[in-house]
C-alpha positions in Angstrom: 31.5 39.5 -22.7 32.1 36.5 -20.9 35.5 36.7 -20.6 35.6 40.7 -20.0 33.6 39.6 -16.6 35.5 37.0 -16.4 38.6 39.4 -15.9 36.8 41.2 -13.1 36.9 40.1 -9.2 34.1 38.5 -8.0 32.7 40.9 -5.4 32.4 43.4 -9.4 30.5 40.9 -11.1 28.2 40.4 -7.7 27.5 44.3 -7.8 25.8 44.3 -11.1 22.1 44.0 -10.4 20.8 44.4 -13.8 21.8 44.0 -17.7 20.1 45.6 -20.8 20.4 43.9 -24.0 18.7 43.0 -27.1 16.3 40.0 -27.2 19.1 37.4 -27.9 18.6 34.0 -26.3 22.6 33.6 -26.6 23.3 36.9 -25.0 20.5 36.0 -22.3 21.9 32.8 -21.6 25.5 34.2 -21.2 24.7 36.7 -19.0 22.2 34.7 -16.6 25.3 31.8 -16.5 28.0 34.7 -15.7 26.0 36.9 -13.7 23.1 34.3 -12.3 21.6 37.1 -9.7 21.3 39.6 -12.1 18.0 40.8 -13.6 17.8 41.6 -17.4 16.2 44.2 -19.6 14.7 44.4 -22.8 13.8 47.4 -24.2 9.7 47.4 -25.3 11.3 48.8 -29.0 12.1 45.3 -29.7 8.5 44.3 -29.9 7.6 46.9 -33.0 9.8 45.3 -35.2 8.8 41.8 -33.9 5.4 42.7 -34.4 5.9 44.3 -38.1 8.0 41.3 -39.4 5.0 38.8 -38.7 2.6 41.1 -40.4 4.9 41.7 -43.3 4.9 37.7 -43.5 1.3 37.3 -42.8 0.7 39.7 -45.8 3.4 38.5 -48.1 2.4 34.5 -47.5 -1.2 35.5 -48.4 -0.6 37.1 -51.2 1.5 34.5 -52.8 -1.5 32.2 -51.9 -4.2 34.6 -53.1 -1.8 35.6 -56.4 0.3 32.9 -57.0 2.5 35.1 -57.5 4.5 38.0 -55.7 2.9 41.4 -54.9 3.2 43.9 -57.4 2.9 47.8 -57.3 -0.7 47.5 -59.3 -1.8 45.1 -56.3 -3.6 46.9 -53.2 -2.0 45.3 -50.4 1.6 45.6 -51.8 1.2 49.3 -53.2 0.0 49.7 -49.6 1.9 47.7 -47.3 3.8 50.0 -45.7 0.9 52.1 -44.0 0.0 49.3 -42.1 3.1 49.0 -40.2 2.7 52.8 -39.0 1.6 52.4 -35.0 -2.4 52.0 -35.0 -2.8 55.5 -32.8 -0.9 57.5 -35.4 -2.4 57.4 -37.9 -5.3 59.5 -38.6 -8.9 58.6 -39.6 -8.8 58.6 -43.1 -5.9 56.4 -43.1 -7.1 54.0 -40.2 -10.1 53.3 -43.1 -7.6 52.9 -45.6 -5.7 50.3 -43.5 -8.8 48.3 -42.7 -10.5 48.6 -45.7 -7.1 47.3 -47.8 -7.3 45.0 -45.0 -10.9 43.6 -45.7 -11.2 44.5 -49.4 -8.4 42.4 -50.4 -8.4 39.6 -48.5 -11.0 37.2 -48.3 -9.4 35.0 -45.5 -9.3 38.3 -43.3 -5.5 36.8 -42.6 -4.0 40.0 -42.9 -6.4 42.2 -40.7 -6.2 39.7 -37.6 -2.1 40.1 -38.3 -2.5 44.0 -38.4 -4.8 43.6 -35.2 -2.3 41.3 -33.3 0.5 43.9 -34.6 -1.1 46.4 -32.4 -2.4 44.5 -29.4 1.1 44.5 -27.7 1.1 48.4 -27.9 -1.6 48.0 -25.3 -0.1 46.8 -22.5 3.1 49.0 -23.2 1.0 52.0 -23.0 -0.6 50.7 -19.9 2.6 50.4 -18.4 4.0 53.5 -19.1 1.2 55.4 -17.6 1.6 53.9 -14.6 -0.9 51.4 -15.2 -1.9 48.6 -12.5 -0.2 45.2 -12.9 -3.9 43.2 -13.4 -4.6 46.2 -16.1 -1.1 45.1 -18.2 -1.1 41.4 -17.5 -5.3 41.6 -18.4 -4.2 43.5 -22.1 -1.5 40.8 -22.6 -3.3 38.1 -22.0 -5.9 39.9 -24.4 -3.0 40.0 -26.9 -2.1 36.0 -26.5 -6.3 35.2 -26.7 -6.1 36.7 -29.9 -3.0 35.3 -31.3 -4.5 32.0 -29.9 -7.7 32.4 -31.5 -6.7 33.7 -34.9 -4.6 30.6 -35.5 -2.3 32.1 -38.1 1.4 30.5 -37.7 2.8 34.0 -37.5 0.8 35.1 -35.2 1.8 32.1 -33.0 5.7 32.6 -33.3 5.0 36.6 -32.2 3.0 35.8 -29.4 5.6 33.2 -28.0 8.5 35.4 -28.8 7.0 38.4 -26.5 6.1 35.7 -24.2 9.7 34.5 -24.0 10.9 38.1 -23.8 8.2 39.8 -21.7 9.4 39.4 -18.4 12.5 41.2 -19.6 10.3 43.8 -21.1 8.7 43.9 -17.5 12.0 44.6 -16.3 12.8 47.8 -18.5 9.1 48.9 -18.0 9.9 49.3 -14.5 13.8 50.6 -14.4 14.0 52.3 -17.9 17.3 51.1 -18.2 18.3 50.3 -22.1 21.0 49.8 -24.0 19.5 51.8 -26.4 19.2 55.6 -27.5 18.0 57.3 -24.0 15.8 60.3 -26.2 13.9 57.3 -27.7 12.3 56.0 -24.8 11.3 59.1 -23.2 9.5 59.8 -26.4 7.2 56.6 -26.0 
């Protein structure tokens, strides 16, 4: 990338205003060192997988600790780990109870719930912001999302909450534009 701006004049690479990548410090340094006035985007997707990987860790680490041993198909928090990961306004009522009753039933340490609860907190301020919501209203869910992260104390948790918090001024940046380097159909659908 670098040297494909490189090859452009100068008065080119002072035109671009903005840049949408993926949430990759290298990419984000390369671009802010190339193009230093230019703003960059990060499409909110990014988060849901973010958020899902430090569940599936959350829930994987306590069962090894619970089990000594892997999860297995006969367990209830592996034979069940996917519904979890489903977005929290999906799914319907009976399967809400199923996620937080898996949640509580089989965990002790309540580990996995405050992961599943942290996993959906970031949806929050998303939402906010793509109906238009005030800035106080988003930055007042976020910081609702970091207090909980904070609180919970679950190394996990921690590494998601700074990782959005690296990214989220990025995130503010596609919230506003809509600009991605991703599929187009996809973030209308949100």
């Amino acid at each position: 990338m670098l040297s494909w701006l490189a090859g452009r004049g100068q008065a080119f690479r002072e035109r671009i205003e903005l840049v949408a990548l993926d949430p990759s410090a290298p990419y984000a340094a390369a671009v802010r060192r190339a193009l230093p006035h230019a703003r960059i985007a990060v499409d909110h997707f990014h988060l849901v997988p973010l958020a899902n990987q430090a569940l599936t860790r959350v829930r994987q680490r306590v069962t090894r600790e619970l089990l000594d041993r892997r999860g297995r198909a006969v367990d209830p928090v592996w034979a069940n780990r996917r519904l979890p990961l489903r977005a929290g306004e999906r799914l319907c009522a009976r399967a809400l109870t199923r996620v937080w009753n898996g949640c509580t039933d089989n965990d002790a340490t309540g580990q996995i719930l405050s992961a599943w609860i942290a996993k959906e907190e970031p949806r929050r301020p998303l939402h906010a912001a793509a109906r238009g919501g005030h800035r106080h209203e988003i930055n007042a869910r976020l910081y609702g999302f970091y207090t909980w992260c904070a609180d919970a104390d679950i190394p996990g948790l921690t590494t998601l909450a700074e990782t959005i918090q690296t990214w989220w001024l990025a995130v503010g940046v596609f919230l506003q534009t809509q600009i991605t380097n991703g599929c187009p159909s996809y973030c209308a659908s949100w």
